[in-house]
Backbone as CSV, one residue per row, in Angstrom:
resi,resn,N_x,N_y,N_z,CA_x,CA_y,CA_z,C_x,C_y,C_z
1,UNK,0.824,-1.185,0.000,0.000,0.000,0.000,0.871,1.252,0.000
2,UNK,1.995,1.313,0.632,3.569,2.214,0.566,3.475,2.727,-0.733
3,UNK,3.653,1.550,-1.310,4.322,1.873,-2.472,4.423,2.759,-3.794
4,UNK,3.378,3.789,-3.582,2.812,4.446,-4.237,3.477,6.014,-3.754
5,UNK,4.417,5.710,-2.825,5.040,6.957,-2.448,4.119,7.618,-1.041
6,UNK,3.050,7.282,-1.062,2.141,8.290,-0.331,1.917,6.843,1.047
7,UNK,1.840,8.364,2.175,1.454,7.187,3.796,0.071,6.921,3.959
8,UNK,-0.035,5.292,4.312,-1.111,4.670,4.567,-2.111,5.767,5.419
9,UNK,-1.554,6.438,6.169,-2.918,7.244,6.495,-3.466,8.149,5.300
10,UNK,-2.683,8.900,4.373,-3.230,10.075,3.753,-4.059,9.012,2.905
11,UNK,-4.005,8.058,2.354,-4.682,7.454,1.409,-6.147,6.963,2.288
12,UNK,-5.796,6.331,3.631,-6.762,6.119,4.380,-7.891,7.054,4.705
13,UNK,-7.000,8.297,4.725,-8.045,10.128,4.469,-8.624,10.088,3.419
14,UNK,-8.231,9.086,2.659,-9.359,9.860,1.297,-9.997,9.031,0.945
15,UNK,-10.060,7.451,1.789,-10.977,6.394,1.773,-12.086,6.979,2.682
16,UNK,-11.684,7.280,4.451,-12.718,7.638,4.747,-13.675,9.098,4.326
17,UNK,-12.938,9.784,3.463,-13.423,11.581,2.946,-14.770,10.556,2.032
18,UNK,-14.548,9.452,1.250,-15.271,9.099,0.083,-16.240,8.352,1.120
19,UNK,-15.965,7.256,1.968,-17.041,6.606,2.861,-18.278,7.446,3.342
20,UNK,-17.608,8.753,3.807,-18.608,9.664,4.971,-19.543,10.322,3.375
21,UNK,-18.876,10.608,2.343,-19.727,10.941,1.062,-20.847,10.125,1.245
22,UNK,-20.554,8.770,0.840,-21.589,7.584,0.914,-22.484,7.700,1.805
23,UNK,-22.246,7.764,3.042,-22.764,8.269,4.539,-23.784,9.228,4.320
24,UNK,-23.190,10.376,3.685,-24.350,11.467,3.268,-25.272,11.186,2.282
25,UNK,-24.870,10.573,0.984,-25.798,9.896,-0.062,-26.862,9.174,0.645
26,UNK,-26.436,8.629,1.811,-27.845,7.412,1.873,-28.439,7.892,2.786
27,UNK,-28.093,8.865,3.112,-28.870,10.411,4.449,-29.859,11.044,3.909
28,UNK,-29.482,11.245,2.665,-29.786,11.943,1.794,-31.494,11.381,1.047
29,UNK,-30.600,10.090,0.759,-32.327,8.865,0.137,-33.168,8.639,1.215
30,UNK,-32.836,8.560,2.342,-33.210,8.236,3.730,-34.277,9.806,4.067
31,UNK,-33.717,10.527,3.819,-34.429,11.619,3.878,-35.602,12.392,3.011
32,UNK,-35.318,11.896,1.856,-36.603,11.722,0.907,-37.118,11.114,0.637
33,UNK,-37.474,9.755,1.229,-38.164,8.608,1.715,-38.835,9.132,2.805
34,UNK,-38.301,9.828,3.749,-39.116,10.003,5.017,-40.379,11.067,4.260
35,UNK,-39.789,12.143,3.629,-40.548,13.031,3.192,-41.623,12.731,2.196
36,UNK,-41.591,11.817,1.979,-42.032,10.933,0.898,-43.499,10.305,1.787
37,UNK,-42.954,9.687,2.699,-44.182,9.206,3.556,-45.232,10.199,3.941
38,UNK,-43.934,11.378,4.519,-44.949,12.380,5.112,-45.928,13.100,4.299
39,UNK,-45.622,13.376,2.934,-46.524,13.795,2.317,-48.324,12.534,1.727
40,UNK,-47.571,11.357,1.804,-48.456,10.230,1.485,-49.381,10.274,2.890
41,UNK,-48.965,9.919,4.270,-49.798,10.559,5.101,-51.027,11.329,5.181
42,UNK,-49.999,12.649,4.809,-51.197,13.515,4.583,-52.326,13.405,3.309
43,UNK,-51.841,12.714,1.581,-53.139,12.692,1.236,-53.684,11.410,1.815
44,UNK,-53.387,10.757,2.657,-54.421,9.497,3.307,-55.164,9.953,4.520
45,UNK,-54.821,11.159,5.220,-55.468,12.314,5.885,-56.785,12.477,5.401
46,UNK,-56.137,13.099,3.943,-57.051,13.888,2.838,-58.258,12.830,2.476
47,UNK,-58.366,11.636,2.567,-59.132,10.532,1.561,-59.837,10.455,2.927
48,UNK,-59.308,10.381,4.156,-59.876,9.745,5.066,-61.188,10.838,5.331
49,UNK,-60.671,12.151,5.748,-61.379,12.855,5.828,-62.511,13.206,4.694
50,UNK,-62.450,12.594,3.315,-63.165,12.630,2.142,-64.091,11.609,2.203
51,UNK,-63.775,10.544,2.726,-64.762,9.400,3.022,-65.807,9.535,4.058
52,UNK,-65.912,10.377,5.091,-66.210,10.537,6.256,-66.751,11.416,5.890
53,UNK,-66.950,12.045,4.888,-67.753,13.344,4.677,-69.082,13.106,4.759
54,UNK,-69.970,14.160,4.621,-71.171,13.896,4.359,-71.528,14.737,3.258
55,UNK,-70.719,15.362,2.805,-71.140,15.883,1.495,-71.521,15.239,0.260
56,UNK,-73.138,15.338,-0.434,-72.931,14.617,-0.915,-72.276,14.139,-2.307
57,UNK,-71.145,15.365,-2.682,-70.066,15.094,-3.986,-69.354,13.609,-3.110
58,UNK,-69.135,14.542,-1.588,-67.996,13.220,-1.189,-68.407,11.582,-1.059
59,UNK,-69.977,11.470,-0.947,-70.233,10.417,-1.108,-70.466,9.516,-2.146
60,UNK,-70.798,10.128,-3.136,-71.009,9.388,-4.410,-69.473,9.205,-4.603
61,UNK,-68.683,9.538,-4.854,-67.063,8.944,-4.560,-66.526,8.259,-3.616
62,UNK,-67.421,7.535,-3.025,-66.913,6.907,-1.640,-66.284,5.542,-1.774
63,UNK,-66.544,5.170,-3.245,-65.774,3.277,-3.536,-64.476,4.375,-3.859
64,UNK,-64.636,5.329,-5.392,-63.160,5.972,-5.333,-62.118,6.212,-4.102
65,UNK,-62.592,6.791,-3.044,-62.248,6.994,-2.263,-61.383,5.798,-1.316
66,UNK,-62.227,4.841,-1.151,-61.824,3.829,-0.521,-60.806,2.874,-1.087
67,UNK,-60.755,3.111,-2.494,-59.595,2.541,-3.575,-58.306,3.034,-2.826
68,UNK,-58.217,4.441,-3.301,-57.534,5.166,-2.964,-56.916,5.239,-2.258
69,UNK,-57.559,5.003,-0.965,-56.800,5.115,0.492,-55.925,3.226,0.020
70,UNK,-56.611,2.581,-0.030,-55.927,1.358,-0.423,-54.562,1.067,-1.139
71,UNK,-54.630,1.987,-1.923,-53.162,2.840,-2.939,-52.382,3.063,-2.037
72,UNK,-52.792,4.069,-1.474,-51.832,4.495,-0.412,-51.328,3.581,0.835
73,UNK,-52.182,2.750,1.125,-51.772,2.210,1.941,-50.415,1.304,2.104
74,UNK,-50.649,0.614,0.473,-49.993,-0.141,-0.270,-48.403,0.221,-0.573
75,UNK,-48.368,1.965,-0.570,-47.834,2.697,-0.799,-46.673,3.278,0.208
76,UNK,-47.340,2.928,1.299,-46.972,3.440,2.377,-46.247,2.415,2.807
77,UNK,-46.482,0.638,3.275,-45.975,0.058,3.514,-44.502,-0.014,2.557
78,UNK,-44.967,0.098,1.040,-43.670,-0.299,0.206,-42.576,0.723,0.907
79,UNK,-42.877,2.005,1.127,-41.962,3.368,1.482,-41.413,2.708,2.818
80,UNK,-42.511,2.091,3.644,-42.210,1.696,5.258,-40.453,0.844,4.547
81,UNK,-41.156,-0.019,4.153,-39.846,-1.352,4.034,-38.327,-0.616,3.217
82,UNK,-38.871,0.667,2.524,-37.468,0.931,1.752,-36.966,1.536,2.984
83,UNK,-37.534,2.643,3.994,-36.906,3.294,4.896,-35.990,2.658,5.915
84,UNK,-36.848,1.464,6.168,-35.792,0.589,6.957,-34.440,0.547,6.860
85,UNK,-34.893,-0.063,5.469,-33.518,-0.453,4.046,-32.662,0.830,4.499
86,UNK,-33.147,1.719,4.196,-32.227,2.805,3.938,-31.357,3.608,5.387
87,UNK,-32.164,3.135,5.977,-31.700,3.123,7.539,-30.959,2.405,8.174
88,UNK,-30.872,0.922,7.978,-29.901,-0.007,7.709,-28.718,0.462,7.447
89,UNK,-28.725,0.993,6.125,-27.808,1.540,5.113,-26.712,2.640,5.337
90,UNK,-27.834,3.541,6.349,-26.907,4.827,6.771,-25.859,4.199,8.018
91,UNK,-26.867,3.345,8.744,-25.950,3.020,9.884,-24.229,2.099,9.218
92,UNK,-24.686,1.288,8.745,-23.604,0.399,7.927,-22.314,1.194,7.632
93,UNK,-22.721,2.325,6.590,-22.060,3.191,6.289,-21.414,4.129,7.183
94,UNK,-21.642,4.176,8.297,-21.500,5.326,9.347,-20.636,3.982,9.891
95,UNK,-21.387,3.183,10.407,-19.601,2.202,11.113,-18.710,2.107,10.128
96,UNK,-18.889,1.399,8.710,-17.619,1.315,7.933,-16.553,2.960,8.271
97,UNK,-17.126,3.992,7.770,-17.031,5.334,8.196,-15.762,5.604,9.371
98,UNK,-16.227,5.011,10.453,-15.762,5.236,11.792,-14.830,4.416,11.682
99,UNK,-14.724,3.449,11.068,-13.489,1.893,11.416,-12.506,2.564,10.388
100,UNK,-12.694,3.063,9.621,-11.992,3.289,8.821,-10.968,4.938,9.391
101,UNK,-11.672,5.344,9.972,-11.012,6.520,10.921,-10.106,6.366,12.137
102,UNK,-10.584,5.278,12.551,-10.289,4.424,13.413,-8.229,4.049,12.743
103,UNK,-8.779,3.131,12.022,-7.419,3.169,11.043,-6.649,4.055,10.621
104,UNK,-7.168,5.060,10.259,-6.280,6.263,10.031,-5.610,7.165,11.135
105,UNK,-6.603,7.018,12.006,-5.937,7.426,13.325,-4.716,6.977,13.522
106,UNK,-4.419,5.067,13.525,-4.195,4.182,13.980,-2.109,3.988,13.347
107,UNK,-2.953,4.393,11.921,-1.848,4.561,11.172,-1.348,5.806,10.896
108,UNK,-1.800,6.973,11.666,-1.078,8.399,11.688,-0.218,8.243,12.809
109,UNK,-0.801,7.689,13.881,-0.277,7.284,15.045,1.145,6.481,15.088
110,UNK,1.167,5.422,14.223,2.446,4.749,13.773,3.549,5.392,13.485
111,UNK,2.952,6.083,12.166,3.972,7.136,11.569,4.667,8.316,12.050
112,UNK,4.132,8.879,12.715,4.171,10.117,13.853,5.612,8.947,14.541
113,UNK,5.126,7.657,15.174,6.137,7.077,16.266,7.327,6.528,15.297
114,UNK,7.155,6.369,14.311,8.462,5.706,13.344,9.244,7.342,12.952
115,UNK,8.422,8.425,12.729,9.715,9.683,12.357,10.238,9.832,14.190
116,UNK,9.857,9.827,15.095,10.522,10.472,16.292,11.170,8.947,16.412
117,UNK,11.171,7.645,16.293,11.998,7.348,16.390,12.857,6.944,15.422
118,UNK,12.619,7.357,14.167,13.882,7.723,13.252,14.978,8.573,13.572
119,UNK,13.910,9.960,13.887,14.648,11.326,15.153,15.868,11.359,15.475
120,UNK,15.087,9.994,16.951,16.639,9.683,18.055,17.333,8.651,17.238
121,UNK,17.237,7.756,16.052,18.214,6.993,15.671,19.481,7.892,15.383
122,UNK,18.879,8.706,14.607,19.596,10.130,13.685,20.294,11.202,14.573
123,UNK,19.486,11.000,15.892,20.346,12.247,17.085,21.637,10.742,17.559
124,UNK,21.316,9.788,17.479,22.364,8.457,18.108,23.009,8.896,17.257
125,UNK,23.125,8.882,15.864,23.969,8.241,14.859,25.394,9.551,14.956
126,UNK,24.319,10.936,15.008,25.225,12.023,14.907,25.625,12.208,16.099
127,UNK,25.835,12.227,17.546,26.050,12.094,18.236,27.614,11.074,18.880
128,UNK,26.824,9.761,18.190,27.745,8.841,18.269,29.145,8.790,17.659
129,UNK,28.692,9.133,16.395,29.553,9.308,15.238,30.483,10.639,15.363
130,UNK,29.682,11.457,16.369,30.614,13.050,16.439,31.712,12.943,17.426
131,UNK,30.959,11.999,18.571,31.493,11.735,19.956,33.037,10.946,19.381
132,UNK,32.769,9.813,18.914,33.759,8.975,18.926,34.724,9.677,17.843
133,UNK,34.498,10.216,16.839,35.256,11.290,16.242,36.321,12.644,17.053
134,UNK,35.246,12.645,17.834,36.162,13.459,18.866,36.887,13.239,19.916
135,UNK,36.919,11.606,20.089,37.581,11.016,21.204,39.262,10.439,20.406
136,UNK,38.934,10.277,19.231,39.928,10.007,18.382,40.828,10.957,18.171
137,UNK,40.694,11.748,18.181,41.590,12.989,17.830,42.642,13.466,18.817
């Protein structure tokens, strides 16, 4: 994964930058699904209160009516089962998300400890190398 010149974390930054994207995409469907219901709701509001009428336009439409609400109902469950789905979906995405940050942390953390102790190899080496240079003389 090195080998490309670039450190396992920065690449890991731009796995999780693209994950949390995903994260928002299905926030996003998740959220116009909900809105989706809420407006279906309300015309099953609308039918309900149309059936119940006593007007009599609203009654001579009262099998229409009762179709209708049936549509919706139908309608509503299908939306119920995608929201789940899609809720599922956000969460999934939100742990992959986090594990993957997790890692980058994990492996910034490494790297950070391999330059400081490259550091003191490099303060040994010059040190060592200056010392015994100067004991020689």
């Amino acid at each position: 994964m090195a080998s490309s010149g670039q450190p396992r974390s920065k690449k890991l930054k731009r796995l999780v930058d693209v994950q949390r994207h995903l994260e928002q995409m299905a926030e996003s469907e998740l959220a116009s699904t909900t809105r989706q219901r809420s407006e279906l709701g309300e015309s099953m509001d609308l039918v309900i209160s149309a059936i119940g009428s006593m007007t009599p336009v609203h009654m001579q439409f009262s099998q229409n009516y009762s179709e209708r609400f049936g549509r919706l109902m139908i309608k509503d469950k299908q939306l119920s089962g995608v929201q789940q789905v899609l809720e599922a979906r956000v969460m999934r995405e939100r742990i992959k998300g986090d594990r993957l940050e997790e890692q980058m942390k994990d492996a910034r953390d490494l790297e950070d400890r391999e330059k400081e102790d490259n550091a003191i190899y490099d303060l040994l080496d010059i040190t060592l190398s200056g010392g015994g240079a100067k004991g020689f003389r």
